[in-house]
Wavefront OBJ file of the C-alpha trace (Angstrom):
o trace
v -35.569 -27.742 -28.130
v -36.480 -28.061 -31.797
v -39.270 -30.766 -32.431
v -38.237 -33.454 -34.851
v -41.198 -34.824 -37.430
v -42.599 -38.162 -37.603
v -44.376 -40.095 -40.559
v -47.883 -39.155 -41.405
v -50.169 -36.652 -43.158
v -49.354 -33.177 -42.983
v -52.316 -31.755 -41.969
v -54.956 -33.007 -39.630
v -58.937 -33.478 -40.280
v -59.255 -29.823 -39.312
v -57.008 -28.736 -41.559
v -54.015 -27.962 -39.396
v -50.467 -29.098 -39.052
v -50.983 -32.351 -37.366
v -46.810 -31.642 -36.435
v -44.980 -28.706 -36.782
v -40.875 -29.483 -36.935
v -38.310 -30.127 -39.272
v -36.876 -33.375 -40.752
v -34.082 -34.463 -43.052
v -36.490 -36.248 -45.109
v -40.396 -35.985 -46.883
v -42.228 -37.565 -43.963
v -44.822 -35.292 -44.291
v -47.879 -36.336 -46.807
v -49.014 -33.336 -48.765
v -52.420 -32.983 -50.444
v -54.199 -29.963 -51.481
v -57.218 -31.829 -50.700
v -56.428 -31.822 -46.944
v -56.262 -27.849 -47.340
v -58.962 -25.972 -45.359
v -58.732 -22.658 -47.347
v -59.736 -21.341 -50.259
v -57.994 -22.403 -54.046
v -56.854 -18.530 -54.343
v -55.135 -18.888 -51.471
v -52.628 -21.809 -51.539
v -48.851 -21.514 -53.053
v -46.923 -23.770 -54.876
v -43.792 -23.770 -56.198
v -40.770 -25.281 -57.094
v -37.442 -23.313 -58.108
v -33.855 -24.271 -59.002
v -30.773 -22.640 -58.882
v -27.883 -23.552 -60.191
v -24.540 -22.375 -59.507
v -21.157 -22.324 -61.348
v -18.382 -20.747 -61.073
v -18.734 -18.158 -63.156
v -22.671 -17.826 -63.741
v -26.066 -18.957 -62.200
v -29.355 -20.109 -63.632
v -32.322 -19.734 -61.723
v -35.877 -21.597 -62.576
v -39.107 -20.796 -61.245
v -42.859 -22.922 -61.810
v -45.477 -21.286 -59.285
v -49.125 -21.464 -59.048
v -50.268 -19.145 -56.521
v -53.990 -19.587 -57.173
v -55.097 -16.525 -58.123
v -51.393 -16.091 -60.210
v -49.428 -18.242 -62.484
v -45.576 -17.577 -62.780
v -43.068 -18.682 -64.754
v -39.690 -17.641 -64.622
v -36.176 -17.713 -65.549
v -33.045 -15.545 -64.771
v -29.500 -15.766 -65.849
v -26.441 -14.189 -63.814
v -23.189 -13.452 -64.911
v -20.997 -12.952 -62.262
v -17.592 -11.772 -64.202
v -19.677 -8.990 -66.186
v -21.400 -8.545 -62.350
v -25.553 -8.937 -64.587
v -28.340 -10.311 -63.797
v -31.450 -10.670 -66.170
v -35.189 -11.978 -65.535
v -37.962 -13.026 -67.857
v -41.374 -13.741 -66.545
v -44.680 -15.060 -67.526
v -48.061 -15.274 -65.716
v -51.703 -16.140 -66.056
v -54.572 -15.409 -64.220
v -56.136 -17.945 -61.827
v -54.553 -21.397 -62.210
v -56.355 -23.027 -59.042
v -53.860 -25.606 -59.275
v -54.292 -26.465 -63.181
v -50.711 -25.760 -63.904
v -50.122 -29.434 -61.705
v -47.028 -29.196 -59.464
v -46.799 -33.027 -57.852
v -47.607 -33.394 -54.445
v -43.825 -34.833 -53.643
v -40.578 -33.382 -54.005
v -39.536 -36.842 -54.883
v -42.022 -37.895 -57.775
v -44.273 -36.401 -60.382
v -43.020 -34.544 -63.525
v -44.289 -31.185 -64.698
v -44.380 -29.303 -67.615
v -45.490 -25.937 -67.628
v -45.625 -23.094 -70.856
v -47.621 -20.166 -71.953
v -46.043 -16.128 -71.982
v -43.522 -17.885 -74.342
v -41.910 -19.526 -71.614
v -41.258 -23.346 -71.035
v -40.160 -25.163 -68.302
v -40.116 -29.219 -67.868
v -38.613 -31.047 -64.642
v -38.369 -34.678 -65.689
v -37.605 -37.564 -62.499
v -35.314 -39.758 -63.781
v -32.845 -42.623 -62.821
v -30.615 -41.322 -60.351
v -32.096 -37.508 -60.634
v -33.970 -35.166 -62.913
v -33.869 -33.064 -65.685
v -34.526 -29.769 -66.295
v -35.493 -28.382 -69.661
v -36.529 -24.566 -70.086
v -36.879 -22.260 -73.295
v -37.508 -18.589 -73.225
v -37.113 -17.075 -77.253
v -37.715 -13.686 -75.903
v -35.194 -13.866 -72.803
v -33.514 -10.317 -72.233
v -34.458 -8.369 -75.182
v -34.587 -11.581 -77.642
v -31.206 -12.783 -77.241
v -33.034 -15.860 -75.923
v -32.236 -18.633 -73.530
v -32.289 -22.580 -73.658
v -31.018 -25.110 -72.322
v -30.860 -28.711 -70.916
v -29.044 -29.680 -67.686
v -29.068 -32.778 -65.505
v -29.396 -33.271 -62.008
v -27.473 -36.043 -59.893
v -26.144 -37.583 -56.839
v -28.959 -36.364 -54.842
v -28.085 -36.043 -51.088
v -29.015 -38.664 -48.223
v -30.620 -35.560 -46.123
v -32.562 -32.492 -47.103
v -33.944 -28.959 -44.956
v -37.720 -30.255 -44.365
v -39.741 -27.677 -42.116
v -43.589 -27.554 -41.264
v -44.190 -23.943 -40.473
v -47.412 -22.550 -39.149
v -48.263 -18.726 -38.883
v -49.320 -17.252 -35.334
v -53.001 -16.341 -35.086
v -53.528 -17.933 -38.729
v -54.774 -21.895 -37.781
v -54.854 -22.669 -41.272
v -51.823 -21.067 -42.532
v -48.773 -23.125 -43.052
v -45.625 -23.656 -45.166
v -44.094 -26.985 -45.931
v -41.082 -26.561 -47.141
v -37.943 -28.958 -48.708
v -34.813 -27.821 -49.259
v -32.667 -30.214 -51.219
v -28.823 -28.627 -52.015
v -25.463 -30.015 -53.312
v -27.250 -31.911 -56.282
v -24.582 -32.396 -59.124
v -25.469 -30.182 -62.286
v -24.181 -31.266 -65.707
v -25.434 -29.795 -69.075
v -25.849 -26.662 -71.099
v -27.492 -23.257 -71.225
v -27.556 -20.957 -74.487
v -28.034 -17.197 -73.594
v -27.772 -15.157 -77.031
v -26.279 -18.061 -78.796
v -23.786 -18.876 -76.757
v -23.264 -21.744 -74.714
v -22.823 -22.114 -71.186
v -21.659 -25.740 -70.223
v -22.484 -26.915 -66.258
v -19.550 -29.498 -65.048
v -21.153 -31.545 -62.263
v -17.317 -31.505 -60.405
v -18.198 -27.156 -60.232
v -21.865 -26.846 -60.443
v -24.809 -27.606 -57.852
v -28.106 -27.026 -57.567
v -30.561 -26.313 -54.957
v -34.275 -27.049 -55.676
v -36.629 -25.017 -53.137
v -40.088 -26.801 -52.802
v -42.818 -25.478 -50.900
v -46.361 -25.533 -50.516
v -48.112 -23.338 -48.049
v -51.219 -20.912 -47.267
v -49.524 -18.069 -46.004
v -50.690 -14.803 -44.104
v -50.729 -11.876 -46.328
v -47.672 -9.293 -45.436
v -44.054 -11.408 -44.791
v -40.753 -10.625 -44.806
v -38.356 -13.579 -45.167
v -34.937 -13.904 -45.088
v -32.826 -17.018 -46.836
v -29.506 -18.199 -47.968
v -28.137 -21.405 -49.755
v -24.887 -22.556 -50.828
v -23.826 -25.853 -52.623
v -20.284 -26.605 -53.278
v -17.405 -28.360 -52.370
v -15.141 -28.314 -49.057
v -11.777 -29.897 -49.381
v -12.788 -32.159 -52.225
v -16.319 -33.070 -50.471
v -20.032 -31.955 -51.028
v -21.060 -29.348 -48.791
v -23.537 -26.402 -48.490
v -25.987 -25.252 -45.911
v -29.652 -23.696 -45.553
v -30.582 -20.924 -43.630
v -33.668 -18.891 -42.669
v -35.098 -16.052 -40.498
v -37.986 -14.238 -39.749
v -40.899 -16.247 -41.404
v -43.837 -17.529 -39.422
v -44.098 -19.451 -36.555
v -40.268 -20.965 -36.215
v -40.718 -22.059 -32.278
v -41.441 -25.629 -33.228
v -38.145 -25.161 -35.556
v -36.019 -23.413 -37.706
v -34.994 -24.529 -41.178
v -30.972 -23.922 -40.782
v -28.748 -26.743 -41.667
v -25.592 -27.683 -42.439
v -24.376 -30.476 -44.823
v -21.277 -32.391 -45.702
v -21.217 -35.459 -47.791
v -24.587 -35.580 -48.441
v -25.724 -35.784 -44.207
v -27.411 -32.626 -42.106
v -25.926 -30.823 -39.570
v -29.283 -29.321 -37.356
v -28.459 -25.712 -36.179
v -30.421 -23.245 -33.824
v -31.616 -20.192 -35.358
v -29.727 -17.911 -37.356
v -29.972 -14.308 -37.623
v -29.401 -12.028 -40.698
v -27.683 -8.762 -40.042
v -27.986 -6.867 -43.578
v -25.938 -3.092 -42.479
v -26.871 -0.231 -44.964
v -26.217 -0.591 -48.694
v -26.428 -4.538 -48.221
v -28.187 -4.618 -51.341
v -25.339 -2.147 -53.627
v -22.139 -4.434 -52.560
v -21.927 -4.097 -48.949
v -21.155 -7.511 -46.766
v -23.572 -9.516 -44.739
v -22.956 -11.116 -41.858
v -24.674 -13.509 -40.335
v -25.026 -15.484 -36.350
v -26.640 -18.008 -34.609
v -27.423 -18.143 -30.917
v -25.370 -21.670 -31.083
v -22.204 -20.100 -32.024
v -22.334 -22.865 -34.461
v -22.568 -20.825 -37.895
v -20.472 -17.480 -37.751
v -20.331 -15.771 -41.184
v -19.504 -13.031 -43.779
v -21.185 -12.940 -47.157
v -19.497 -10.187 -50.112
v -22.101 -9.896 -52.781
v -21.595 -10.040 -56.419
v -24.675 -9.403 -58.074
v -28.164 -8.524 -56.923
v -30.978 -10.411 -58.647
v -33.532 -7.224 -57.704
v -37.012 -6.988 -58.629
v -40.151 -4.593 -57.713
v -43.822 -5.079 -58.265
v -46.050 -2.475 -56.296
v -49.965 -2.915 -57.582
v -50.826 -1.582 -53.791
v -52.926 -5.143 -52.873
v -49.960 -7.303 -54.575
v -46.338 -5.838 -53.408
v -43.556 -8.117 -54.004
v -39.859 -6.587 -53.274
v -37.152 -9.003 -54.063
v -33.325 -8.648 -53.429
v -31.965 -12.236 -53.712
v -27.940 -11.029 -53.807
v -25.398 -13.846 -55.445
v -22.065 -13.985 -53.941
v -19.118 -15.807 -51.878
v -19.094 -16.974 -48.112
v -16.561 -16.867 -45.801
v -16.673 -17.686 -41.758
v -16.775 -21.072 -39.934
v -19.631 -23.846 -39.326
v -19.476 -26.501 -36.416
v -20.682 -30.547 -37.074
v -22.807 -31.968 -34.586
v -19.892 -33.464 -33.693
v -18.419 -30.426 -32.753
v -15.556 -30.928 -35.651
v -15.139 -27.013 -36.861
v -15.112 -26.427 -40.718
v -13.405 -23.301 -41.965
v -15.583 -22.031 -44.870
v -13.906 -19.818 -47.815
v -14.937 -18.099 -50.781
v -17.865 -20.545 -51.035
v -20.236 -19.360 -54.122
v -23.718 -19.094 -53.062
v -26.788 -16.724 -52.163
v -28.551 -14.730 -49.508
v -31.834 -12.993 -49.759
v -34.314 -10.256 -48.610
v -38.326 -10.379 -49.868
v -41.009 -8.977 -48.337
v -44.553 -9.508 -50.121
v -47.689 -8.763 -49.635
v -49.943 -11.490 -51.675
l 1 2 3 4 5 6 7 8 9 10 11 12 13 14 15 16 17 18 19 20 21 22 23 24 25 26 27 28 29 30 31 32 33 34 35 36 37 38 39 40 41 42 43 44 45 46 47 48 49 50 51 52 53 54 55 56 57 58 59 60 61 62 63 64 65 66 67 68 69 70 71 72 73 74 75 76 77 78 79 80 81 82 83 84 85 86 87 88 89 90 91 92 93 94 95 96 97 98 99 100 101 102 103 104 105 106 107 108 109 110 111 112 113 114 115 116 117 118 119 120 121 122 123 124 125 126 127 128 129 130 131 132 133 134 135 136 137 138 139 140 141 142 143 144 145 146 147 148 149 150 151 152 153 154 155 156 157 158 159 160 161 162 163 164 165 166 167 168 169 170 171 172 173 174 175 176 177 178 179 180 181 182 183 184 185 186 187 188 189 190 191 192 193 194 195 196 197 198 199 200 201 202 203 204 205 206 207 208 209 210 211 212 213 214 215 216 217 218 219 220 221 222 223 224 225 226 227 228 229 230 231 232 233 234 235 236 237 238 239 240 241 242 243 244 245 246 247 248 249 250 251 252 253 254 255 256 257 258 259 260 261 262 263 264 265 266 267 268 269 270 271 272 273 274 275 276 277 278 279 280 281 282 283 284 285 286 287 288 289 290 291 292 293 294 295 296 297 298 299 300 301 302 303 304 305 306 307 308 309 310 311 312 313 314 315 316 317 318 319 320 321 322 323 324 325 326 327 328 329 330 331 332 333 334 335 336 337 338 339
């Protein structure tokens, strides 16, 4: 049985999870003042994706204490490319000010000639994000809008065996509406919020030092209605919960656990397919594009295969109403780091 959240703080005076579980909204309070661990140690981020049909954008403001990172990465799914630029800085400590909510508090982060801004507005947010230097100087800019956020989101409080003090909190908000632009070498790239979705990944955590995750997302729409999913294996301590979810007009679906099964040459084109000891989320996944990236300084290893492409398989409701699932655009991923 998977433990629901209540209300409260996140961690207790000790600085544990006072409640490990999953929700379907923020009812966990966040502070890094409650965090029993040192600065270097505690992660934040928040990243965006967002899909279209023929291209993805992908947005990423972290301060890992000891590391700054901005990012940005642009995939182009009919020429089958995917490019990253990257910035960092040396120990932020939490100076680069990512808000203590998913819900509230703007940020605004630039330095490696990158800029990124997340703005909370009426009904949504912006994004805003400039990168002169993107892919060789071709450059990439843009503005887009964010909309129609969901009733439910993915919320998980995750703790790490043998680790007291570890945790991840994690929010997973998909199917928001994405409307605006991107320029990548001068040419634009328009987002039409009845095509494109977003999926902003939030999470805060002090994790143990060598993980391997797995995770895929999809936003989209099923017979003219919002739908997507979340789903995760193999990261800390998931007996309280996992994070796997389904959604459909803007409400969660709660589903057991969920196993990847990546055969050989997963990463090079080869289909996924993916189970879950509920029989409730059967599914194939062809990729289109690997997003790959490799950083090996022996103490800091970071191997990163997050693989864009189209879903196909069937989900069941909690009512037990079956939803046949093709060709939806989304993403599934492999990282193992040690940091």
């Amino acid at each position: 049985m998977q433990h629901r959240m209540s209300e409260g703080p996140l961690h207790d005076s000790r600085g544990r999870l006072a409640e490990p579980g999953w929700a379907t909204a923020e009812v966990k309070r966040y502070s890094r003042a409650a965090v029993k661990a040192p600065k270097w140690r505690l992660k934040e981020w928040d990243y965006y994706c967002v899909t279209a049909p023929e291209f993805a954008l992908a947005l990423t403001v972290a301060d890992n204490g000891y590391m700054g990172f901005l990012g940005v990465a642009w995939m182009d799914f009919a020429a089958r490319t995917a490019r990253d630029g990257a910035a960092m800085k040396p120990f932020p400590m939490g100076r680069m000010g990512l808000p203590a909510s998913a819900d509230a508090g703007d940020l605004k982060a630039a330095f490696g000639g990158i800029s990124i801004e997340v703005r909370h507005v009426a009904g949504g947010r912006r994004l805003a994000f400039e990168a002169p230097g993107f892919d060789g100087g071709r450059g990439l800019k843009g503005e887009i809008a964010l909309s129609d956020p969901p009733r439910d989101r993915m919320v998980i409080a995750t703790p790490f065996a043998g680790a007291p003090r570890a945790f991840y909190y994690n929010q997973k908000i998909n199917c928001l509406r994405a409307e605006g632009e991107a320029v990548v070498g001068g040419q634009a790239h328009r987002f039409s919020p009845d095509s494109a979705f977003a999926v902003l990944d939030w999470g805060r955590g002090v994790w143990t030092y060598d993980n391997t995750w797995y995770w895929g997302s999809a936003s989209g729409l099923h017979e003219g209605r919002r739908f997507g999913f979340n789903i995760g294996h193999g990261f800390g301590d998931t007996s309280a919960a996992s994070e796997n979810m389904v959604f459909l007009d803007g409400i969660a679906h709660k589903l057991g656990e969920v196993t990847f099964h990546l055969p050989q040459g997963a990463h090079d084109g080869g289909p996924w397919r993916f189970t879950s000891g509920d029989g409730r989320f059967e599914m194939t996944f062809t990729p289109i594009v690997d997003r790959a990236s490799a950083t090996d300084l022996g103490v800091i290893r970071s191997i990163q295969h997050q693989v864009f492409g189209r879903f196909n398989g069937e989900v069941v409701l909690d009512d037990g109403q079956r939803l046949a699932v093709r060709d939806l655009l989304g993403f599934a991923e492999e990282v193992e780091n040690r940091w």
